[in-house]
C-alpha positions as CSV (number, residue, x, y, z in Angstrom):
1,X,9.1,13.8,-5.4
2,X,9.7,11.3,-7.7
3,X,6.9,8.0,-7.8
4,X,8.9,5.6,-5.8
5,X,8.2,1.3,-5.6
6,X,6.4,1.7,-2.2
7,X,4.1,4.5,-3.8
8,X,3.7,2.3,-6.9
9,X,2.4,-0.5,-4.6
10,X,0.4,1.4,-2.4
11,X,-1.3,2.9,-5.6
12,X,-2.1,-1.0,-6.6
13,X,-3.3,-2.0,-3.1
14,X,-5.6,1.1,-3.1
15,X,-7.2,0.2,-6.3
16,X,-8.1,-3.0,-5.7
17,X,-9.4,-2.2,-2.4
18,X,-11.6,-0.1,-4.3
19,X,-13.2,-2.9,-5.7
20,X,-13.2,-6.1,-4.2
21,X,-17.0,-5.4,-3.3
22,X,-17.7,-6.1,-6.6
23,X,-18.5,-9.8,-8.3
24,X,-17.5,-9.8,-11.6
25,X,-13.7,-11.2,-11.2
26,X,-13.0,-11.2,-14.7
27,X,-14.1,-7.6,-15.1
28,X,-11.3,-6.9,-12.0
29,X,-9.0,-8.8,-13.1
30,X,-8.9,-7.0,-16.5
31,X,-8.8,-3.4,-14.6
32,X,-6.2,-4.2,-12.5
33,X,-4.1,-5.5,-15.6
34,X,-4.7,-1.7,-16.8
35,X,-3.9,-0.1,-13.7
36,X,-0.4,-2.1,-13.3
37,X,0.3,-1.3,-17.4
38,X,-0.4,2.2,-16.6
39,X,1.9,2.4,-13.8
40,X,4.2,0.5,-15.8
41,X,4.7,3.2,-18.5
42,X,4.5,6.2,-16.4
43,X,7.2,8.9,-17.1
44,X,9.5,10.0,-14.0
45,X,7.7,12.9,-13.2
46,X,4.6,11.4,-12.9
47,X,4.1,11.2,-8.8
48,X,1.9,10.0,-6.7
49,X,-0.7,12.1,-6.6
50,X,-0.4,12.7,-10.7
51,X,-1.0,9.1,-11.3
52,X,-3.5,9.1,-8.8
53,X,-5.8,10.9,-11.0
54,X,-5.0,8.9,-14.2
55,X,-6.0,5.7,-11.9
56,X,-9.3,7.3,-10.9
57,X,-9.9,8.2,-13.7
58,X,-9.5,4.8,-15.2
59,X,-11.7,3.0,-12.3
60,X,-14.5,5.7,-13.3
61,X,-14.4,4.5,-16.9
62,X,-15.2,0.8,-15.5
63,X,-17.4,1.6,-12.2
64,X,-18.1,4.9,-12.4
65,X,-18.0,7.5,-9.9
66,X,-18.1,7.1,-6.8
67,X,-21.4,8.8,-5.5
68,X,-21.1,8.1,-1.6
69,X,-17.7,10.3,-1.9
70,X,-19.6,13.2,-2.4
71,X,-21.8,12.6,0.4
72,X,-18.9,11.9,2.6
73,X,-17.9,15.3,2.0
74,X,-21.0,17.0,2.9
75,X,-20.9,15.3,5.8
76,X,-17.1,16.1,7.2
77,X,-17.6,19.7,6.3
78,X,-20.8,20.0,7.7
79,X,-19.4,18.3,10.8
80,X,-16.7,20.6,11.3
81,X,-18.9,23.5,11.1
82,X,-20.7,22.5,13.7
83,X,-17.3,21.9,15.5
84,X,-15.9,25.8,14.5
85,X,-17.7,27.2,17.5
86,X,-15.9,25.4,20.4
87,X,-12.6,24.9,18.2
88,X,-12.4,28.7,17.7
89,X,-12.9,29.0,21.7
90,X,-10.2,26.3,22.2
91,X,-7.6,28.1,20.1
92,X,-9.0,31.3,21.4
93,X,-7.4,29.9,25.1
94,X,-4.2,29.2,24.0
95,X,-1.4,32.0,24.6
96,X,-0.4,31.9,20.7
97,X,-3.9,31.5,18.9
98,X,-2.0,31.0,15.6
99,X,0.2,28.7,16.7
100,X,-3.0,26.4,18.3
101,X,-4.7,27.5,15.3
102,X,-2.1,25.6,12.9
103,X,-2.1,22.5,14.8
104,X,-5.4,22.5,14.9
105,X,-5.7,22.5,11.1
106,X,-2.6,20.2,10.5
107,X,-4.9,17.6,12.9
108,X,-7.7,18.6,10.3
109,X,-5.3,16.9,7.9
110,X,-6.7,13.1,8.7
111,X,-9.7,13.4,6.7
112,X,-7.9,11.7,3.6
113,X,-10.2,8.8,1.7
114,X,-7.5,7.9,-0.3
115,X,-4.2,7.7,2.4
116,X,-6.4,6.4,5.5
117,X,-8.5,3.3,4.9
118,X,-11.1,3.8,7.3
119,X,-11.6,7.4,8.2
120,X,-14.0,7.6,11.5
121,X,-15.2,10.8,13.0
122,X,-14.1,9.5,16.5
123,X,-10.3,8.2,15.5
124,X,-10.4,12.5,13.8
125,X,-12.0,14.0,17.2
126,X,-9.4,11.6,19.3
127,X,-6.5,13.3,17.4
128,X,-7.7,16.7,19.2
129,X,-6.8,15.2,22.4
130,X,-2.6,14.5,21.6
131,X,-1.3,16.4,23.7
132,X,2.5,15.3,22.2
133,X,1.1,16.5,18.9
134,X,2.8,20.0,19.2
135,X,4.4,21.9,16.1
136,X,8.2,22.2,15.6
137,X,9.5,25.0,17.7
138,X,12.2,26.0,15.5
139,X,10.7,26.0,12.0
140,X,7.6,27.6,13.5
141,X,10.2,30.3,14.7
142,X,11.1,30.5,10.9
143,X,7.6,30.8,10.0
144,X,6.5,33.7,12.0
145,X,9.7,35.8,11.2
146,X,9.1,35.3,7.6
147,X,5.5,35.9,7.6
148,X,6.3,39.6,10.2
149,X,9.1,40.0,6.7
150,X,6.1,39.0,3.5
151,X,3.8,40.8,1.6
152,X,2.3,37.6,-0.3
153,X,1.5,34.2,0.7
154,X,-0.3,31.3,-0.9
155,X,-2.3,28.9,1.1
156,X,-2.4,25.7,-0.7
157,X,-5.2,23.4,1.0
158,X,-6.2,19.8,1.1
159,X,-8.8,17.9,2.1
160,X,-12.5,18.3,2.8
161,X,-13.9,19.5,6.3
162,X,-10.1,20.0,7.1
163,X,-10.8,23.6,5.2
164,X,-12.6,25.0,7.8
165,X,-9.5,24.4,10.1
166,X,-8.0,26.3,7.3
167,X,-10.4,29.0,7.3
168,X,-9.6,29.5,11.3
169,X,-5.9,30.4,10.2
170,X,-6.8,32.1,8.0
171,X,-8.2,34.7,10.0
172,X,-5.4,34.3,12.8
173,X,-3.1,35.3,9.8
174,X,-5.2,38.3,8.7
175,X,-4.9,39.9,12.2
176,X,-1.6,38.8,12.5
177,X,-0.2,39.9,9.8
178,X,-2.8,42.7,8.1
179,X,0.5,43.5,5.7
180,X,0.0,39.6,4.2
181,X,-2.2,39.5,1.1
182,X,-3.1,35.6,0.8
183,X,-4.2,34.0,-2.1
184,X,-6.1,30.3,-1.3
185,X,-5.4,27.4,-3.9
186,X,-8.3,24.2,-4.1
187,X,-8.6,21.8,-6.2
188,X,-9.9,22.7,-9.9
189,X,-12.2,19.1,-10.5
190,X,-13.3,16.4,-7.7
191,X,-10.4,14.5,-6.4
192,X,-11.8,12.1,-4.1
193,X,-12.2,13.9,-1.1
194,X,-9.9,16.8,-1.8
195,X,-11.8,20.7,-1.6
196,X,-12.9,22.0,-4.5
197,X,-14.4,25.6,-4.6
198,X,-17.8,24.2,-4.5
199,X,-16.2,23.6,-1.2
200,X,-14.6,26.5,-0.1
201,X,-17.6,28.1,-0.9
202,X,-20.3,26.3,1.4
203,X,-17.2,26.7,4.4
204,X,-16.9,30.3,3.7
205,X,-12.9,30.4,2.2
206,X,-14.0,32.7,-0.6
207,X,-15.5,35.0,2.4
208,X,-12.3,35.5,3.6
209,X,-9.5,35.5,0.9
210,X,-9.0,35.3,-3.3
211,X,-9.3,31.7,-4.3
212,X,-7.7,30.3,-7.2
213,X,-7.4,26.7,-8.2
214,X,-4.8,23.9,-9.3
215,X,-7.1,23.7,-12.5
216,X,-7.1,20.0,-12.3
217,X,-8.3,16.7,-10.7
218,X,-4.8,15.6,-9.0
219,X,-4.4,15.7,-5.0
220,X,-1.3,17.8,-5.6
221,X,-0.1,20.8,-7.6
222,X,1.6,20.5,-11.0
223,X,3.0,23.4,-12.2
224,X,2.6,23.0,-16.0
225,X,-0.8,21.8,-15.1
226,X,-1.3,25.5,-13.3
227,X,-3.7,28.7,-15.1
228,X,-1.0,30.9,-16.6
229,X,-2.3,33.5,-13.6
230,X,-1.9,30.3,-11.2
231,X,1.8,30.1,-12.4
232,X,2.2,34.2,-11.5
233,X,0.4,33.8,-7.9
234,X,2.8,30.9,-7.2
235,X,5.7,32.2,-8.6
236,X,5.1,35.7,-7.2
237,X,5.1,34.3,-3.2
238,X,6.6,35.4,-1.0
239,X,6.1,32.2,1.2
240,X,3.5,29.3,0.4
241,X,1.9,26.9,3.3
242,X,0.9,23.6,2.0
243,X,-1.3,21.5,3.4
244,X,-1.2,17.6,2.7
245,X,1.2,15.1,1.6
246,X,-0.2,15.2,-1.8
247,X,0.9,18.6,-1.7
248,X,4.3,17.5,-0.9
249,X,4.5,15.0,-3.1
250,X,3.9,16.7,-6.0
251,X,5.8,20.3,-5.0
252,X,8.8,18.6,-3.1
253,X,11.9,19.3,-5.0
254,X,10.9,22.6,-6.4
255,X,12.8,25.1,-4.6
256,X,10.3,27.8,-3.8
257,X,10.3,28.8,-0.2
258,X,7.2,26.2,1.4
259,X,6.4,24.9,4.5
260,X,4.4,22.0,4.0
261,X,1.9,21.2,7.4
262,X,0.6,17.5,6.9
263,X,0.3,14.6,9.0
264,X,2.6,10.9,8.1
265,X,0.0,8.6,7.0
266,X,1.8,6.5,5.4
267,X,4.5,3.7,6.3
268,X,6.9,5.4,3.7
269,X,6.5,8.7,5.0
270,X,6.6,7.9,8.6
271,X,9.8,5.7,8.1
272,X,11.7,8.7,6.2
273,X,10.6,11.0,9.0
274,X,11.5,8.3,11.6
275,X,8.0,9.3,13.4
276,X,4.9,7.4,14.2
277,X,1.9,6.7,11.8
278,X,-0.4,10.3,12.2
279,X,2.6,12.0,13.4
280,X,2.0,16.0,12.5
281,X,4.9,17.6,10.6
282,X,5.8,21.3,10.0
283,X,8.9,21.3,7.7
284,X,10.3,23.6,5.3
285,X,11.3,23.0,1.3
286,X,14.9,24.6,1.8
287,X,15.6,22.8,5.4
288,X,14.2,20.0,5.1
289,X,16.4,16.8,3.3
290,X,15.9,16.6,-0.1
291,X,15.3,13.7,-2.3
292,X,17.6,11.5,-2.0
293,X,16.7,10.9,1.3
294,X,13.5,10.0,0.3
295,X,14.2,6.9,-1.8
């Protein structure tokens, strides 16, 4: 995807809700002159989630990081090991474990600082209870057939907490699928709340499967930002699951067999979808309309 006016204002609105806590107004005022300049001269492949990271990195260079981010994070992943217990016996109920287990991980997909404004522990545990929140029959039909057909698959993940969702399909895959040898992607540096692999190793990912990184601070996955072994992995899939619209963002347009798994958070998205505001989506990169459709 291409970084579109509504992104471009939503990137500006974010910022300065970032920092109208603080006093100094002429110190503001000159940062969000630098952020609006640097949006203005951004090349066209710079997306969302690309100039994402060039804003934070800018808003670090005035306020600094962000400390209570990283406590944030703790706490979501600490909460959702605690959860794992009675979310694994949930999925365990449910006719097609993987199926429940999928939703239950695209659901995980709320735990965005940067998308949702205000992200509350009961608005996340109220999302469990959707029942209308079920994935798309067909594509998941796709899914399963392709993944019985694969030898390789590349599980690109998302957001804090929401990884040990991940880690629960993870293992439905595994015994699924024993033939599937999956590769896990995180992010390479701290992007707001994304995982990192100081993450994925306090959830146990690196327990279950290889994990490699997008060697880079951006919610999303550039390819000529990618380890030259990153570029092989991804190139080498037979099928990747994405998690996250920052994943989609950044990877929409690029032709390799994906089915992204994220949840509309934003009015952009859930006009293009034509669904409500936390609406789950399972979609493929070949089905799914391309981007014209998303301008």
């Amino acid at each position: 995807m291409l970084l579109y006016s509504k992104c471009m204002c939503c990137l500006v609105n974010q910022q300065e809700r970032l920092i109208e806590n603080f006093k100094d107004e002429e110190k503001k005022t000159a940062f969000m002159r630098e952020v609006m300049a640097l949006l203005g001269s951004s090349e066209p492949e710079h997306n969302a989630p690309w100039m994402g990271a060039m804003l934070t990195e800018l808003r670090e260079k005035y306020y600094g990081k962000d400390e209570k981010i990283a406590q944030m994070k703790q706490e979501f992943n600490q909460l959702l090991l605690e959860m794992e217990p009675e979310l694994h016996q949930e999925i365990q109920k449910s006719q097609d474990t993987l199926k429940e287990a999928i939703r239950f991980a695209r659901i995980g997909n709320y735990i965005d600082f940067s998308a949702v404004e205000h992200v509350t522990k009961e608005e996340f545990l109220e999302l469990f209870r959707r029942e209308k929140d079920q994935l798309d029959e067909a594509e998941y039909g796709h899914l399963c057939q392709e993944l019985a057909e694969a030898s390789s698959l590349v599980y690109i993940m998302d957001n804090c907490g929401e990884i040990v969702l991940d880690k629960i399909v993870l293992r439905e895959l595994k015994k699924a699928y024993p033939q599937l040898h999956i590769t896990a992607m995180v992010r390479g540096e701290d992007a707001i709340n994304d995982a990192t692999m100081e993450d994925a190793r306090m959830v146990g990912i690196t327990e279950e499967v290889p994990v490699i990184t997008n060697n880079s601070s951006i919610q999303g996955v550039i390819y000529s930002k990618l380890t030259e072994e990153g570029k092989k992995i991804l190139d080498s899939a037979d099928l990747i699951l994405s998690k996250g619209q920052g994943n989609f963002e950044s990877l929409h347009g690029c032709g390799k067999n994906i089915y992204y798994l994220f949840l509309c958070k934003c009015q952009h998205f859930s006009k293009k979808f034509g669904v409500e505001r936390f609406q789950g989506m399972l979609i493929n990169e070949r089905r799914v309309s391309l981007l014209s459709d998303f301008m």
